[in-house]
MDAnalysis code that builds the backbone (N, CA, C; Angstrom):
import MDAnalysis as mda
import numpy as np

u = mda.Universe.empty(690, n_residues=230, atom_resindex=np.repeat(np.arange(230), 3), trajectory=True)
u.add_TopologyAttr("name", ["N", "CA", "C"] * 230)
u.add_TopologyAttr("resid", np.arange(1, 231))
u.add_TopologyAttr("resname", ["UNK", "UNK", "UNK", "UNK", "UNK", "UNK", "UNK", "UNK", "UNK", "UNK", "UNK", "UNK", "UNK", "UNK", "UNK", "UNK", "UNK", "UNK", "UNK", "UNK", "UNK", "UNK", "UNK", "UNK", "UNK", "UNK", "UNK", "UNK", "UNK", "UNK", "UNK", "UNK", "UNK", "UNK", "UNK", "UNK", "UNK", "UNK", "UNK", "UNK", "UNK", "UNK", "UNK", "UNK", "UNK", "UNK", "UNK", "UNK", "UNK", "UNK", "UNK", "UNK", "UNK", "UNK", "UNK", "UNK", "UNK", "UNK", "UNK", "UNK", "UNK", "UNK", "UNK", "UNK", "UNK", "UNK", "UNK", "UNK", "UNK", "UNK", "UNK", "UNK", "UNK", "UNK", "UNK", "UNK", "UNK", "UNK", "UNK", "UNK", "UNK", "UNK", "UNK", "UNK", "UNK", "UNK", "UNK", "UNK", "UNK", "UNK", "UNK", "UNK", "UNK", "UNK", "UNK", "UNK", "UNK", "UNK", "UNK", "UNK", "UNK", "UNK", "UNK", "UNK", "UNK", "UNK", "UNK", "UNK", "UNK", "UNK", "UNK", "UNK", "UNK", "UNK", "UNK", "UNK", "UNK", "UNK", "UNK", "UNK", "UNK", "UNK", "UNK", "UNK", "UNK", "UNK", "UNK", "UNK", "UNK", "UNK", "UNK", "UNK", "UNK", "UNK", "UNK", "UNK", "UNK", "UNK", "UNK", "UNK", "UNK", "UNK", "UNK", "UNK", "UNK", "UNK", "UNK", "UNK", "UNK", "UNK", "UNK", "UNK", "UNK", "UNK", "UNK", "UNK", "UNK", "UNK", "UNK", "UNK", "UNK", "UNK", "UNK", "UNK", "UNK", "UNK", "UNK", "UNK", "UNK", "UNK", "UNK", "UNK", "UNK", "UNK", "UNK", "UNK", "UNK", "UNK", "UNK", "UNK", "UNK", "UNK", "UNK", "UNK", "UNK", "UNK", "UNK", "UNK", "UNK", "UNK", "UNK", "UNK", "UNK", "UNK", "UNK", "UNK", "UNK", "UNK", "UNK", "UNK", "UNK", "UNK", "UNK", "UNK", "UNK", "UNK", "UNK", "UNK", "UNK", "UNK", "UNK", "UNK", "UNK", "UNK", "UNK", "UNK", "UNK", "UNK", "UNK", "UNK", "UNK", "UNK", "UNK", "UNK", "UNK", "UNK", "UNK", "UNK", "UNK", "UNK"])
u.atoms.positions = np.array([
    [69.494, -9.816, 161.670],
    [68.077, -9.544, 161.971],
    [67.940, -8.262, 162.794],
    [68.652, -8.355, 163.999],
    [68.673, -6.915, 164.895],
    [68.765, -6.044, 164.502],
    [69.945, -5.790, 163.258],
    [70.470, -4.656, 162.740],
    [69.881, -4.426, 161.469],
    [69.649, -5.329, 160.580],
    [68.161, -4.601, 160.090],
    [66.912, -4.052, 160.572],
    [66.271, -4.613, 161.768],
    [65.254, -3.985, 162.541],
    [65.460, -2.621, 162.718],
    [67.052, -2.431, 163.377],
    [67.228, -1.109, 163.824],
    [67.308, -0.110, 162.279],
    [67.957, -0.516, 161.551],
    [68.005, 0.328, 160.084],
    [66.847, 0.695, 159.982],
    [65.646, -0.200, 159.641],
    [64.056, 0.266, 159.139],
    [63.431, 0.797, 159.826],
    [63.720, 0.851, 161.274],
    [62.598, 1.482, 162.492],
    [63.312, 2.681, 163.192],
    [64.782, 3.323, 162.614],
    [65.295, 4.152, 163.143],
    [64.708, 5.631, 162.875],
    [64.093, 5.637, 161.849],
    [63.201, 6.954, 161.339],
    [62.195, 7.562, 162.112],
    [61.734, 6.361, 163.033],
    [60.450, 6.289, 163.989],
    [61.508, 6.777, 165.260],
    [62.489, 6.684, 165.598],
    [62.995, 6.709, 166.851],
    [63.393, 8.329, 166.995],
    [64.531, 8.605, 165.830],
    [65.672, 9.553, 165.546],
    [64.967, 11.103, 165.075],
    [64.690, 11.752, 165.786],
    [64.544, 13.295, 165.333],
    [64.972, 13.777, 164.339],
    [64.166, 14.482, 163.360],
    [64.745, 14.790, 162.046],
    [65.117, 16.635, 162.447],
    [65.724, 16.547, 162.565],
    [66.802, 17.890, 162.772],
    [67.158, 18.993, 161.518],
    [67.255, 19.901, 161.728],
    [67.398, 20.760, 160.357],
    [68.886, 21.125, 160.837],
    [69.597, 21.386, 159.622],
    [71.160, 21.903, 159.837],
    [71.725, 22.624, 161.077],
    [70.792, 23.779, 161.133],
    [70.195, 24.958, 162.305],
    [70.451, 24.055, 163.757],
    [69.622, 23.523, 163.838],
    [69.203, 22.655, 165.046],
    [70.454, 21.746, 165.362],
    [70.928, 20.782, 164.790],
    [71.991, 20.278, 164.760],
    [73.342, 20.991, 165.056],
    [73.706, 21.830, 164.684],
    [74.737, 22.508, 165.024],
    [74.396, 23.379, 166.342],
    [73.279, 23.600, 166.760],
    [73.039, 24.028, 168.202],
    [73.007, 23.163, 168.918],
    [72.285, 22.171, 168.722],
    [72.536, 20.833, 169.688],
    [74.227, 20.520, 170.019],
    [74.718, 20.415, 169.196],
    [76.169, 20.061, 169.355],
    [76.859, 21.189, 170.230],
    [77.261, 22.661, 169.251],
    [77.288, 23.305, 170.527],
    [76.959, 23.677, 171.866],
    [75.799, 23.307, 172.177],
    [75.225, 23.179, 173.639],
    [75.845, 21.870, 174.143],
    [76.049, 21.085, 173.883],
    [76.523, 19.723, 173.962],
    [78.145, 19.972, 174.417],
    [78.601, 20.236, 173.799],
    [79.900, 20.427, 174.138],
    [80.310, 21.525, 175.443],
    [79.780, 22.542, 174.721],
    [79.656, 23.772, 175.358],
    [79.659, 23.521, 177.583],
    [78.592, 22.707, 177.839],
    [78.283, 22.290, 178.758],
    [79.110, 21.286, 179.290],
    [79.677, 20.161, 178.320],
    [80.547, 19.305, 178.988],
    [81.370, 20.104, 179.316],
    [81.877, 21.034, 178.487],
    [83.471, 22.136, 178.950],
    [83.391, 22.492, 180.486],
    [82.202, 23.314, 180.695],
    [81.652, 23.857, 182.049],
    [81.248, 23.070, 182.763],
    [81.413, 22.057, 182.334],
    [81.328, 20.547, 184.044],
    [82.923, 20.392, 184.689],
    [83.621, 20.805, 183.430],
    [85.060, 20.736, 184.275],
    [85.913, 22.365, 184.565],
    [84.461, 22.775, 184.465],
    [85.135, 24.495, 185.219],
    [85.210, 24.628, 186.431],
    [85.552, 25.564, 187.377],
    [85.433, 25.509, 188.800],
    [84.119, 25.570, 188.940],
    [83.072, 26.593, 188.244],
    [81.805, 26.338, 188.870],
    [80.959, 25.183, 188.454],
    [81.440, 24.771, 187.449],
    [80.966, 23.071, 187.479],
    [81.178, 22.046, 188.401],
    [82.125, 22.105, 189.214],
    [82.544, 21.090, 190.151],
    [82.029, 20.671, 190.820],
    [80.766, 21.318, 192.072],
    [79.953, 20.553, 192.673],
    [79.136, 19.419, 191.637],
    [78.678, 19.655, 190.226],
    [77.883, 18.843, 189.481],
    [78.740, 17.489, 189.561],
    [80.142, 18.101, 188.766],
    [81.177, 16.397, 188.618],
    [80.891, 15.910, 189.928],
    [81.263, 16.920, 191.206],
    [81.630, 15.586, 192.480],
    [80.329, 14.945, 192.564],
    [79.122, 15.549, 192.449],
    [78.195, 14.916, 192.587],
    [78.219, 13.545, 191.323],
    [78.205, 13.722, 190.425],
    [78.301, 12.977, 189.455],
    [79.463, 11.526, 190.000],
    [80.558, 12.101, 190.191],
    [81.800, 11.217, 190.471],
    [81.662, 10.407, 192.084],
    [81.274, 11.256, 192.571],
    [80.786, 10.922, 194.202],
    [79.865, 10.051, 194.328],
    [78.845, 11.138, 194.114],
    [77.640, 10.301, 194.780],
    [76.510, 8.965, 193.667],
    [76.994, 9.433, 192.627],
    [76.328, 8.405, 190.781],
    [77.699, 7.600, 191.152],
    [78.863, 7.994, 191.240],
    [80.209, 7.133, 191.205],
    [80.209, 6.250, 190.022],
    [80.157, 7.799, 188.949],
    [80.451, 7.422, 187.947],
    [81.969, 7.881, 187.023],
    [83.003, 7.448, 186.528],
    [84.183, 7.580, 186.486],
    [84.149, 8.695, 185.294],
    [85.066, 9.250, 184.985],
    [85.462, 10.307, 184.397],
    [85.869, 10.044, 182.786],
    [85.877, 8.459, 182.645],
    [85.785, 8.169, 181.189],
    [84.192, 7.918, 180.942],
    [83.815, 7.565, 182.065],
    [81.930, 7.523, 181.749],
    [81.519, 9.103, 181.139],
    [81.694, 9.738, 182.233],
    [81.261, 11.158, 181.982],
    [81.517, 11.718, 180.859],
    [83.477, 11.008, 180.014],
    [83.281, 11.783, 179.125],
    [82.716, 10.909, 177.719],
    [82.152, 9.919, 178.056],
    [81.374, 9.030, 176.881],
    [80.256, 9.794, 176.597],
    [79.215, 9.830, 177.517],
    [78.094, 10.607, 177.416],
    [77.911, 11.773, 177.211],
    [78.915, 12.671, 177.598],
    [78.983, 13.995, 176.954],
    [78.250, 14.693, 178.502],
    [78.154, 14.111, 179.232],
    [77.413, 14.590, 180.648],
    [78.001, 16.098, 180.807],
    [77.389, 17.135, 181.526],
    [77.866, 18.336, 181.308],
    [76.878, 19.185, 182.883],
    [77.466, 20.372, 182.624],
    [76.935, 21.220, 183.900],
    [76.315, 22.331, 183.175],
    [74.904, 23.322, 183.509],
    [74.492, 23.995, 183.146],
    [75.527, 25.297, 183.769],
    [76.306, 25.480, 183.201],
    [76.666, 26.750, 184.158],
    [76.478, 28.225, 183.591],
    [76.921, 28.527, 182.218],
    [76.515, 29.848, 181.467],
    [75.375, 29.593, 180.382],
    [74.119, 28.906, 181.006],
    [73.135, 28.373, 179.564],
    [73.122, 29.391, 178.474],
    [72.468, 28.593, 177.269],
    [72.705, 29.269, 176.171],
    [70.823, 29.739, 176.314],
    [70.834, 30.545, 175.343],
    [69.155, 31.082, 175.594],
    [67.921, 30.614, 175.630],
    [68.438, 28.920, 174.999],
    [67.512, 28.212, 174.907],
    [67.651, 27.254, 176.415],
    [68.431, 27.290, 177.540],
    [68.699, 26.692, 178.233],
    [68.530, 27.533, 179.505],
    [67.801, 28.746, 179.742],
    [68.071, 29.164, 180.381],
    [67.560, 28.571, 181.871],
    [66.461, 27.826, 181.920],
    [65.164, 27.304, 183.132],
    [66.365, 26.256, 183.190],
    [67.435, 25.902, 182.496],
    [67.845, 24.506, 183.488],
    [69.252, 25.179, 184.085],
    [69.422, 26.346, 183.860],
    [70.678, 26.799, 184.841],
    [70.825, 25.944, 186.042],
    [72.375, 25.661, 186.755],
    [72.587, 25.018, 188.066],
    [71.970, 23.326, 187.578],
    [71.493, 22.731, 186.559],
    [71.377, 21.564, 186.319],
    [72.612, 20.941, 185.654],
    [72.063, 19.362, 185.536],
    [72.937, 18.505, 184.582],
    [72.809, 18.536, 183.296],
    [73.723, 18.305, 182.151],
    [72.823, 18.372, 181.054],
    [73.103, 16.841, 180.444],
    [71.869, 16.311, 179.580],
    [71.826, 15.086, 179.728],
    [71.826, 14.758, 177.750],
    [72.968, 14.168, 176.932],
    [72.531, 14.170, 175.309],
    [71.817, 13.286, 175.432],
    [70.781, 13.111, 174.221],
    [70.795, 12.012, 173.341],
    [71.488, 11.799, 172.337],
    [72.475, 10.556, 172.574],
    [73.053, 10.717, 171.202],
    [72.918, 9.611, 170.853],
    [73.478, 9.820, 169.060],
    [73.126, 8.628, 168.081],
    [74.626, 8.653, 167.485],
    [74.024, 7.565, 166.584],
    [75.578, 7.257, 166.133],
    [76.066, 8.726, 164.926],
    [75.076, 9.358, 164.602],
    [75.212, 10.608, 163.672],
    [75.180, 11.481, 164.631],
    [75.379, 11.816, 166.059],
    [75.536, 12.935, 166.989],
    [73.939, 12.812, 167.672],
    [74.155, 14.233, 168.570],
    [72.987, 14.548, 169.295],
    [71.715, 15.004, 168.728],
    [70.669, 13.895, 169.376],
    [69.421, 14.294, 169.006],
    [68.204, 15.455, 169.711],
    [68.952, 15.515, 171.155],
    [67.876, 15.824, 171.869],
    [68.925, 16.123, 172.976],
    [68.229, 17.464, 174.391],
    [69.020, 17.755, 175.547],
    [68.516, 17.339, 176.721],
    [68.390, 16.849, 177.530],
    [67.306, 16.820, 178.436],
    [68.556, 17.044, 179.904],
    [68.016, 17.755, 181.304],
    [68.544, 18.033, 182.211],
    [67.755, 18.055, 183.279],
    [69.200, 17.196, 184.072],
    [68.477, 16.303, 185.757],
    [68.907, 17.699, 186.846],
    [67.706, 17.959, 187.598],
    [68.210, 18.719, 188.860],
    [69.203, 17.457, 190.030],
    [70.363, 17.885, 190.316],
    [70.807, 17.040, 191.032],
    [70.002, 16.951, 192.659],
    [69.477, 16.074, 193.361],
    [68.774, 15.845, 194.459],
    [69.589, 17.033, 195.381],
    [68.751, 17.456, 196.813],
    [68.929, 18.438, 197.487],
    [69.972, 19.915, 196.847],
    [69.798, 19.748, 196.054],
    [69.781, 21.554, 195.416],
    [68.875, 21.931, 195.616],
    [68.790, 22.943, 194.604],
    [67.731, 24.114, 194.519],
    [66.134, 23.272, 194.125],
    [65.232, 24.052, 194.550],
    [63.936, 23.468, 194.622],
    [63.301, 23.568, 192.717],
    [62.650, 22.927, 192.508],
    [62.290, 22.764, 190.968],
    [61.730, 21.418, 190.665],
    [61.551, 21.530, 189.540],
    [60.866, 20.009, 188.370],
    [62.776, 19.065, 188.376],
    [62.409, 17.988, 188.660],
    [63.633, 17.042, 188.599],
    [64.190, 17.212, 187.392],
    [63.179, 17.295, 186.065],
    [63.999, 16.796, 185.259],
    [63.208, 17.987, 184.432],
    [64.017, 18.867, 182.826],
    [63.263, 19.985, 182.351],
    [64.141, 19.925, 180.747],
    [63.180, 19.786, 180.154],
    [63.899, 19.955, 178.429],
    [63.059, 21.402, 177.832],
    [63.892, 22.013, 176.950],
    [63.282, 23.026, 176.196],
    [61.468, 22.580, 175.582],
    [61.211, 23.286, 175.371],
    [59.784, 23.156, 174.577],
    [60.099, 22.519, 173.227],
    [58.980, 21.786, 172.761],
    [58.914, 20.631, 171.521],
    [59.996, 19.866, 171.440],
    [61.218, 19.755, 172.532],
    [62.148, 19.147, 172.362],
    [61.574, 16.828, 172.160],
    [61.768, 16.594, 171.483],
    [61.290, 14.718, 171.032],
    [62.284, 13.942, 171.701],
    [61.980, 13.324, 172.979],
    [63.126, 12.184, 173.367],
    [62.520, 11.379, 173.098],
    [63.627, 10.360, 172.876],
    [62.988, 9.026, 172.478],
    [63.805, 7.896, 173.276],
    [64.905, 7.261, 172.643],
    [65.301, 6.021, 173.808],
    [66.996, 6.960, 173.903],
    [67.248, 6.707, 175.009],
    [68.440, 7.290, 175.503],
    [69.486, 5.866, 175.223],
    [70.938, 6.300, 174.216],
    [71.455, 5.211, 174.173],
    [71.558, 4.592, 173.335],
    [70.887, 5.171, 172.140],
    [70.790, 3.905, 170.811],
    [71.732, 3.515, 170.350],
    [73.793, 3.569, 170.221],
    [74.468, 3.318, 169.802],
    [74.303, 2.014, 170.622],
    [73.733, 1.615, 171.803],
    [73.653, 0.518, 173.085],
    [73.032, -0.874, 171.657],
    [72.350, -0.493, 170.415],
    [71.607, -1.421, 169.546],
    [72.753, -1.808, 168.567],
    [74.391, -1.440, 168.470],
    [74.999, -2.052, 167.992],
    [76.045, -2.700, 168.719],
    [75.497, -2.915, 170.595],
    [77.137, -2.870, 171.241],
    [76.658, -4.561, 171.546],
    [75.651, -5.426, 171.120],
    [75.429, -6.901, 172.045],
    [74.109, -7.360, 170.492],
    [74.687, -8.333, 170.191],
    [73.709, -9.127, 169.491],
    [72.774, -10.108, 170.400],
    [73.030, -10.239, 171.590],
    [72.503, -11.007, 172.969],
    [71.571, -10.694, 173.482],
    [72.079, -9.468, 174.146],
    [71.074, -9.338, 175.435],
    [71.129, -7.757, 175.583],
    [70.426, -7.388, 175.642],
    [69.973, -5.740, 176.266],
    [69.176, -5.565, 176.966],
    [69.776, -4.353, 177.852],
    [68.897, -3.811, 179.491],
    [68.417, -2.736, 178.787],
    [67.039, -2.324, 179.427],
    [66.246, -1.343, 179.591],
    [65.888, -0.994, 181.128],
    [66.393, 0.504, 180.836],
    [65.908, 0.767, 182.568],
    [65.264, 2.409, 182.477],
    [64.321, 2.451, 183.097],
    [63.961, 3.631, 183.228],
    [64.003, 5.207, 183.782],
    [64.998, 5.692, 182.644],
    [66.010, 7.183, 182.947],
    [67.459, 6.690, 182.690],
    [68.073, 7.856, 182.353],
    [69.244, 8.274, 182.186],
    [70.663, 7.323, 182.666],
    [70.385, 7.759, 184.238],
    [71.261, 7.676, 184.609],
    [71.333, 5.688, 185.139],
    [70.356, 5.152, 185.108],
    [70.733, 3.945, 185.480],
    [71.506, 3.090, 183.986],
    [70.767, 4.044, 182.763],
    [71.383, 3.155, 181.633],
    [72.639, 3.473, 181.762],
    [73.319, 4.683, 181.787],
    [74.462, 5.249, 182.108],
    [75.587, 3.889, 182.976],
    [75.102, 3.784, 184.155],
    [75.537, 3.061, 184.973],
    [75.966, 1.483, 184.562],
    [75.105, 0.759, 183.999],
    [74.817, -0.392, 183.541],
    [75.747, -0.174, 182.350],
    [75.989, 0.554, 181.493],
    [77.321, 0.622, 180.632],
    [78.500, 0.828, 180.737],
    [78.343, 1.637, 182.337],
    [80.159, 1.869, 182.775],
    [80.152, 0.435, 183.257],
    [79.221, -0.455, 183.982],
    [79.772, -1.549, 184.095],
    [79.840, -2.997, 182.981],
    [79.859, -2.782, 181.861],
    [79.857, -3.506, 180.482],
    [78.510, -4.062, 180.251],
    [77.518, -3.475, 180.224],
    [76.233, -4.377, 179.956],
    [75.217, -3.272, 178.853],
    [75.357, -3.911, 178.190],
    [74.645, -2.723, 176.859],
    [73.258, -2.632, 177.567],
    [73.272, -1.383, 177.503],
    [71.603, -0.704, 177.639],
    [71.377, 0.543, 176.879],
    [70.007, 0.489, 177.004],
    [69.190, 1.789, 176.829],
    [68.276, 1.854, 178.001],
    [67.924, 3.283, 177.706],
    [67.320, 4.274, 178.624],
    [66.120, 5.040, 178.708],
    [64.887, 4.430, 178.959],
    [63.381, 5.065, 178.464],
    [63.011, 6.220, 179.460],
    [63.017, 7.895, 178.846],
    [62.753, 8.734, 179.702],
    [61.288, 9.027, 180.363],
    [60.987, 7.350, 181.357],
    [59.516, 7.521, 182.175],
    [58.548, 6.685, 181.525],
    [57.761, 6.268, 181.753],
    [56.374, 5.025, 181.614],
    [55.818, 5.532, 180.062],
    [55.346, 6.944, 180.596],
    [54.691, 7.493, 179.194],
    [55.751, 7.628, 177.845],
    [56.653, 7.370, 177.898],
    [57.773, 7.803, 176.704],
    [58.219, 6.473, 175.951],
    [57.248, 5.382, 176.596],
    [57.452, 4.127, 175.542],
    [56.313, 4.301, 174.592],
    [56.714, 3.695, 173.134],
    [56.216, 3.655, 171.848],
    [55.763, 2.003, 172.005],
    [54.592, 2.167, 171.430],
    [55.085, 0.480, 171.182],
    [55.187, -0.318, 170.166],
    [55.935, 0.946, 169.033],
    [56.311, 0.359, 167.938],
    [57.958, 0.299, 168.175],
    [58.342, 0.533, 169.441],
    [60.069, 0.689, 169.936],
    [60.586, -0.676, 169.766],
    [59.081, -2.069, 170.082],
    [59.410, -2.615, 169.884],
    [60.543, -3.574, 168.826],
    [59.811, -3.346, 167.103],
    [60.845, -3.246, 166.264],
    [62.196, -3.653, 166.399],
    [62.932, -2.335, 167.306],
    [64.690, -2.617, 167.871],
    [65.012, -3.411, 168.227],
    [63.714, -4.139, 169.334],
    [64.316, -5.124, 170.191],
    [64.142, -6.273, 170.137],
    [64.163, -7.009, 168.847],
    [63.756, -8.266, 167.811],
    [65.071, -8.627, 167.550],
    [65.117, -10.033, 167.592],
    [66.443, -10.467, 167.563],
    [67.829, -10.868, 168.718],
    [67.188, -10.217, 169.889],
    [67.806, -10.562, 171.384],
    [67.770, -11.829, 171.374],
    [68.471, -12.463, 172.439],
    [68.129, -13.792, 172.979],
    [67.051, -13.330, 173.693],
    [67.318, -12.029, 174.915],
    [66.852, -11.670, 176.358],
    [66.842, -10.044, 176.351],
    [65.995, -9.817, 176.543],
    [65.614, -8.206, 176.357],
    [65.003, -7.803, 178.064],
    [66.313, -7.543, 178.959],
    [66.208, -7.290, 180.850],
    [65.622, -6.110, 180.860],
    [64.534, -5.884, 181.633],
    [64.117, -4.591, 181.836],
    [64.277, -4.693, 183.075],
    [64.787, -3.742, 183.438],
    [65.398, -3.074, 185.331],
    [63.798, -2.433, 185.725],
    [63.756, -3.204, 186.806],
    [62.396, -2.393, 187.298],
    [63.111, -1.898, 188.756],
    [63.048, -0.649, 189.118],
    [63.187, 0.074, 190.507],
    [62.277, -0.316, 191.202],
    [63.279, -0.368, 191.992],
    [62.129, -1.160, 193.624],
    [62.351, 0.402, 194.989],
    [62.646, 1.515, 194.336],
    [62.306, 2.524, 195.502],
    [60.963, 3.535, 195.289],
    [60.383, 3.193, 194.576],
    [59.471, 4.161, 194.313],
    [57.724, 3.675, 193.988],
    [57.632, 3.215, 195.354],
    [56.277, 2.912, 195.682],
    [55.400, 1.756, 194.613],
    [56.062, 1.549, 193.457],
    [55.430, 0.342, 192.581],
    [55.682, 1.261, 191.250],
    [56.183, 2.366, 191.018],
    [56.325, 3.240, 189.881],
    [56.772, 2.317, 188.432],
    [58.010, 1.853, 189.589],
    [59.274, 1.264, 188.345],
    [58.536, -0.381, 187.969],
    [57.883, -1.030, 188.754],
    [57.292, -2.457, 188.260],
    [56.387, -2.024, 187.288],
    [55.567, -1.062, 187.343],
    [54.188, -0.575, 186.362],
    [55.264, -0.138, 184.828],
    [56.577, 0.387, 185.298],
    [56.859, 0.502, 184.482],
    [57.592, -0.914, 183.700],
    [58.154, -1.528, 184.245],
    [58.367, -2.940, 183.647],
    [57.756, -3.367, 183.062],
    [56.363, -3.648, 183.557],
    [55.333, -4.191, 183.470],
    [54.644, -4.005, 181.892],
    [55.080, -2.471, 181.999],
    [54.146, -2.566, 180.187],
    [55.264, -2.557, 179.303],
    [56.447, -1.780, 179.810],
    [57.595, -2.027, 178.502],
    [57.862, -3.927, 178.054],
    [57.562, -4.632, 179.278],
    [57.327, -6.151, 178.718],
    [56.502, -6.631, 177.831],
    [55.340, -6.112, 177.939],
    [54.147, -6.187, 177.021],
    [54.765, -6.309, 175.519],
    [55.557, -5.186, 175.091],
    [55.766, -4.632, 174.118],
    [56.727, -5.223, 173.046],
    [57.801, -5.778, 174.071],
    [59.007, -6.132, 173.448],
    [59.004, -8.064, 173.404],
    [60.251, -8.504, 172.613],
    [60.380, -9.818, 172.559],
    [60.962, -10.150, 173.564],
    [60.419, -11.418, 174.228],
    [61.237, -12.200, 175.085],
    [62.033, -11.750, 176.456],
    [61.174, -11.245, 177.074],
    [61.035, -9.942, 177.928],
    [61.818, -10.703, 179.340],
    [62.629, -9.972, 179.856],
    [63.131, -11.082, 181.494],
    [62.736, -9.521, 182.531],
    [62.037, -9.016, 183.052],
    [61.694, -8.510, 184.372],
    [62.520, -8.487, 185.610],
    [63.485, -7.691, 185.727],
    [64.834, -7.935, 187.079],
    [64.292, -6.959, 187.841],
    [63.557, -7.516, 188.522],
    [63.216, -6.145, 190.032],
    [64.174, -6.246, 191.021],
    [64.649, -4.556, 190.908],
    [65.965, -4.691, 192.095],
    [65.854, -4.492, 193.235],
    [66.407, -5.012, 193.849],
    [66.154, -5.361, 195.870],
    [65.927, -4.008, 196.348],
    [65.191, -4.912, 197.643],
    [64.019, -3.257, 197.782],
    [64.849, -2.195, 198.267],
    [64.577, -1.213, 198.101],
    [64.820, 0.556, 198.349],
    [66.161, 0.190, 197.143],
    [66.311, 0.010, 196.205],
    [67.078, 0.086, 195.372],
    [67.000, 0.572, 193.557],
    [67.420, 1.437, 193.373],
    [67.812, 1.182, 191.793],
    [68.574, 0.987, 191.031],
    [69.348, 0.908, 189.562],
    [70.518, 0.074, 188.924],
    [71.446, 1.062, 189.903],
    [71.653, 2.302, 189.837],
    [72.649, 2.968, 190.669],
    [72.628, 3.172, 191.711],
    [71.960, 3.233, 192.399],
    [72.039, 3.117, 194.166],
    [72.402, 1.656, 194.393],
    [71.917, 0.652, 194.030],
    [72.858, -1.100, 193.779],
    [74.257, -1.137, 193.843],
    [74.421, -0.213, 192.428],
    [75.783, -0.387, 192.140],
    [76.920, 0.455, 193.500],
    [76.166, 1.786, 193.885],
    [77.089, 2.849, 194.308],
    [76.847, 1.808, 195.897],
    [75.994, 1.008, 196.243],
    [76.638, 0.351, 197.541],
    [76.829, -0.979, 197.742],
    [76.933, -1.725, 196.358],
    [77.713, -3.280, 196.511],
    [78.383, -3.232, 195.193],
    [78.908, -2.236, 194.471],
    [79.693, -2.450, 193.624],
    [79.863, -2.818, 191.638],
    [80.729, -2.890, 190.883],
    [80.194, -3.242, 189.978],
    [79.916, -4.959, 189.852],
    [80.788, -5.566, 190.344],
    [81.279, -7.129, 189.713],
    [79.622, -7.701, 190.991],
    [79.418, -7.215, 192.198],
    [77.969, -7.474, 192.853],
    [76.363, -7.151, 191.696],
    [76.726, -5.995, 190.812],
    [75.353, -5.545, 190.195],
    [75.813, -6.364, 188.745],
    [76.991, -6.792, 188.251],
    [77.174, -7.633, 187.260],
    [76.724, -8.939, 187.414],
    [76.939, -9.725, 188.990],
    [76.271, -10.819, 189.072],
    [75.038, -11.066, 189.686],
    [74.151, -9.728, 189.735],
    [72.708, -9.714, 189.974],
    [72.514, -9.198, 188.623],
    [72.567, -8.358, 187.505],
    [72.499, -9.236, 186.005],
    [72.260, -9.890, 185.277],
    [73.068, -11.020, 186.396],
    [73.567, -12.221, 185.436],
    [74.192, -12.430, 184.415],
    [75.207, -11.602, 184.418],
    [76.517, -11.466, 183.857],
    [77.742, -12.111, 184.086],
    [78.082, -13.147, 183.542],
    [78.829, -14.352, 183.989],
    [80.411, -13.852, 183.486],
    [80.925, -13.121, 182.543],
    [81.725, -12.783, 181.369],
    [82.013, -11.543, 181.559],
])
């Protein structure tokens, strides 16, 4: 059932890319992971490895990367992260996080007409069970280095609510609501529940989100606030 859902409703999700586009995506993609492990990439990793304390087989799952020599279409996210979307046919989309106390700017900055859609979709063949939704990047990120299939909605406005579709066939479809940001992340719970089947609402303890949880009680602590028994 799931995996037909996802077959018929993937057209609605997945950017239709021209040859052109695709082979730039990839090279930027790569290109950038290379320069996360250059010397002037290194503050990005430690930050990444440090302070996300996210491991170095994570980093290289996602393709996570450092803006360091952007390509021309990349130039406004110089000194950023660079963030894929990928699918099970490669990258759809670039999007890039300013890492906190750097340089002053927009947190987060994608090229013009660039289409995100759910961050993570290979996450729709990894659990016939149960899938997390959390809102941004880096908490879905997190929630997979510690074994719990997710995806990743980039912000309130970037749900569809024909996304629903995908998420038919769960037992339990967890949406992570952030509890540091003034009621942001519940509003955002709040309607991605609306939308989907059989919806469970996990608001995480206050001043917390999936990765600030994890980076100060651990994985096997944010596995059994979860409810991840296995």
């Amino acid at each position: 059932m799931r995996l037909t859902s996802f077959s018929s409703g993937k057209a609605w999700i997945l950017s239709v890319l021209s040859t052109s586009e695709r082979k730039s995506l990839v090279d930027r993609v790569l290109k950038y992971h290379e320069q996360l492990k250059s010397p002037e990439g290194a503050p990005l990793l430690a930050y990444l490895m440090e302070e996300r304390q996210l491991s170095q087989e994570t980093i290289d799952r996602f393709l996570l990367g450092a803006v360091v020599n952007p390509d021309v279409l990349d130039e406004d996210a110089r000194g950023m992260i660079s963030i894929p979307y990928t699918t099970p046919n490669g990258p759809v989309a670039l999007r890039f996080r300013r890492p906190p106390k750097r340089e002053t700017g927009p947190k987060y900055w994608q090229p013009e007409n660039t289409k995100l859609t759910i961050f993570n979709t290979p996450a729709f063949f990894a659990s016939e069970d149960t899938i997390a939704i959390t809102e941004g990047e880096m908490d879905c990120v997190t929630l997979v280095q510690c074994g719990i299939p997710a995806v990743g909605i980039p912000g309130a406005s970037a749900w569809k609510p024909h996304y629903r579709l995908l998420f038919e066939g769960y037992r339990a479809v967890v949406i992570c609501a952030d509890n540091d940001d003034s009621g942001a992340g519940r509003k955002f719970a709040a309607k991605v529940a609306q939308n989907v089947p059989g919806p469970e609402v996990l608001l995480m303890p206050e001043g917390h989100d999936v990765n600030s949880y994890y980076c100060e009680f651990g994985r096997e602590a944010l596995r059994e606030f979860m409810g991840v028994t296995v």
